[in-house]
C-alpha positions in Angstrom: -19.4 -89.7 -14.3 -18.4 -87.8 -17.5 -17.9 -84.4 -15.7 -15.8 -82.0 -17.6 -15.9 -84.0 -21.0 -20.2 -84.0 -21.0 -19.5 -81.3 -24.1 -17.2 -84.5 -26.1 -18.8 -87.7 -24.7 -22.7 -87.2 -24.7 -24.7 -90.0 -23.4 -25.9 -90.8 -26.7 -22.6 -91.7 -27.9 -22.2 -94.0 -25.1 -25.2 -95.6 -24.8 -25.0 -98.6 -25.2 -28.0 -101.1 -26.5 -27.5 -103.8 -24.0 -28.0 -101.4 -21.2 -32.3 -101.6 -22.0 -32.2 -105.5 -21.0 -33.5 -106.0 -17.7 -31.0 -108.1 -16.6 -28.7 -104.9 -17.1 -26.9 -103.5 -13.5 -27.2 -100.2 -13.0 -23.1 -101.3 -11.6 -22.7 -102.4 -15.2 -23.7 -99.7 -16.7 -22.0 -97.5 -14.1 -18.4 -99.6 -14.6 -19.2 -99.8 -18.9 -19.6 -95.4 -18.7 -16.4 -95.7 -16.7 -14.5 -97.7 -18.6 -15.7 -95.5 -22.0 -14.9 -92.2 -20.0 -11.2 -93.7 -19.3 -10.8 -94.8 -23.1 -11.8 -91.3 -24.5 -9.6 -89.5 -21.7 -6.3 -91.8 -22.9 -6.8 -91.6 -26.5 -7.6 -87.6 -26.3 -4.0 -87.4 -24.1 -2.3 -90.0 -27.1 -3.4 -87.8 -29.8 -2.4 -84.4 -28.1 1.1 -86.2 -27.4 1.4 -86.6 -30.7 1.5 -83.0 -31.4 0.6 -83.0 -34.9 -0.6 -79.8 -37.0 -4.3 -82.1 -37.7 -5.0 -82.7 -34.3 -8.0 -81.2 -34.2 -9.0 -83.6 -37.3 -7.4 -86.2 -35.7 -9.7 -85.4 -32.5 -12.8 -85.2 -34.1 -12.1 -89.0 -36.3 -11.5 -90.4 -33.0 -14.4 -88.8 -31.1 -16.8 -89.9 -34.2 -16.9 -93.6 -32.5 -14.3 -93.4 -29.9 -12.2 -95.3 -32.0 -8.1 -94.8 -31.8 -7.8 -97.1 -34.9 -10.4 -94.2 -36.9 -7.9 -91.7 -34.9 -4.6 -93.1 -36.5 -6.3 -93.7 -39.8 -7.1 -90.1 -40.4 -3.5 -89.2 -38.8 -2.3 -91.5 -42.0 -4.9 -90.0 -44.2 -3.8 -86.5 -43.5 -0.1 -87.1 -43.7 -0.4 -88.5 -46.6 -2.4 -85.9 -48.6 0.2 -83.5 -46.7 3.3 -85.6 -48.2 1.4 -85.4 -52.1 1.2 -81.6 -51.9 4.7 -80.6 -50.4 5.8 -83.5 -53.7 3.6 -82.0 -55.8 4.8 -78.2 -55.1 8.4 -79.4 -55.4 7.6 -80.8 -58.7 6.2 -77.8 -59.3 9.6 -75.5 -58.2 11.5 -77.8 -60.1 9.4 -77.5 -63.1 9.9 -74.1 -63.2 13.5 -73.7 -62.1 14.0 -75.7 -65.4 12.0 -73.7 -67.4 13.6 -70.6 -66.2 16.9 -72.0 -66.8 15.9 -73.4 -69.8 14.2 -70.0 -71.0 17.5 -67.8 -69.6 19.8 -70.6 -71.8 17.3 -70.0 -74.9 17.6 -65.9 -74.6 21.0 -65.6 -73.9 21.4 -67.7 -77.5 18.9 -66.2 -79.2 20.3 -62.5 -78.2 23.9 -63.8 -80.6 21.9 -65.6 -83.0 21.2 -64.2 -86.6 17.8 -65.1 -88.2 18.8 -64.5 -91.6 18.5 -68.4 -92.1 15.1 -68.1 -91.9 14.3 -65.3 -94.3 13.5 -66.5 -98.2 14.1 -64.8 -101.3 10.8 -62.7 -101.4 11.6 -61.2 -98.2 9.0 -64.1 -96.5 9.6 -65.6 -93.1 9.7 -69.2 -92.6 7.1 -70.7 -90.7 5.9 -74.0 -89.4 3.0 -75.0 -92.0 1.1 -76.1 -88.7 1.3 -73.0 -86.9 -2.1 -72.4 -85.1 -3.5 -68.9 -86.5 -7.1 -67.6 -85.1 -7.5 -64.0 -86.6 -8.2 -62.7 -89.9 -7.4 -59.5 -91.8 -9.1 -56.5 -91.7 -11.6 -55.3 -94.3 -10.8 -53.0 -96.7 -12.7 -50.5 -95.4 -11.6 -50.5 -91.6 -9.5 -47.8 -90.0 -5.7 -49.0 -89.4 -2.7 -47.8 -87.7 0.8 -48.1 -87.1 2.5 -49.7 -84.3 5.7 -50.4 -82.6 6.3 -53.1 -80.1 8.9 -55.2 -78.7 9.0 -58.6 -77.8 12.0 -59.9 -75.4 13.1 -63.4 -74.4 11.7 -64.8 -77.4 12.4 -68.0 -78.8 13.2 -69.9 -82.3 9.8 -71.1 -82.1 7.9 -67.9 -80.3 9.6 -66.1 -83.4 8.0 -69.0 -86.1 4.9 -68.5 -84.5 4.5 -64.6 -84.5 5.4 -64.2 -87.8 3.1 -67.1 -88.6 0.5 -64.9 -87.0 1.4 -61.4 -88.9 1.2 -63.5 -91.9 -2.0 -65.0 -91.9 -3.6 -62.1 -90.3 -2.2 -59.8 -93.2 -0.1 -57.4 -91.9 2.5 -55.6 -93.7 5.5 -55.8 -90.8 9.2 -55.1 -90.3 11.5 -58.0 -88.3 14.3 -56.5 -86.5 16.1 -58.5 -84.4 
């Protein structure tokens, strides 16, 4: 009866508990395998006309227990987890598009600003007294060295926080900007 879908339908997925009672046909069984054959034939052909990119997790929910309604559930299921990521990455694109704009805004600024504002009269920097700072100076006795480097884009507060850092780290620096 099951022919070409024995691999999809096994007979333990059929089986059915009221088939064991004597009073069972072996026509009632026959026309019950039937009837389950022609159910899991339909649905497979409704949820390959669908044509959607899960079908093949679509297929599997409904083979589980034959069940459209478990079909159509994970169809739901899986659109919907689709739907939150393609939001989620468009947040995402958005959320950077700003910050790209908002960075290129904040450079091109920054490149006409002067900083003299923030220099006081012993030659200090201003800095924000809650600036985060994790290393310490070098002992005494350690080998130093000059460096150069340069920063680019930077901003106001990238600027507050860098000096903050040179600072409490101890370093003897020059700020050209």
């Amino acid at each position: 009866e099951v022919g070409d879908m024995a691999d999809i339908l096994p007979l333990g997925k059929l089986m059915r508990q009221d088939w064991l009672n004597k009073s069972t046909t072996t026509k009632a069984i026959r026309d019950d395998l039937q009837a389950d054959i022609i159910n899991a034939q339909t649905g497979i052909e409704q949820i390959k006309g669908l044509r959607s990119i899960h079908e093949n997790a679509i297929l599997s929910a409904f083979l589980d227990r034959l069940s459209l309604a478990d079909a159509l559930v994970a169809k739901k299921r899986l659109e919907d987890m689709d739907a939150a990521m393609e939001k989620r990455r468009a947040e995402e694109e958005a959320a950077k598009v700003a910050e790209d704009a908002a960075t290129s805004a904040t450079s091109s600024s920054i490149a006409g600003a002067s900083f003299a504002h923030l220099v006081q009269p012993e030659g200090k920097i201003g800095i924000a007294p809650d600036a985060p700072v994790s290393v310490q100076a070098a002992p005494e006795d350690e080998l130093t060295m000059d460096f150069t480097f340069t920063v680019k884009n930077a901003t106001q507060a990238h600027l507050e926080a860098l000096t903050a850092f040179l600072e409490e780290s101890g370093f003897d620096y020059t700020l050209e900007v």
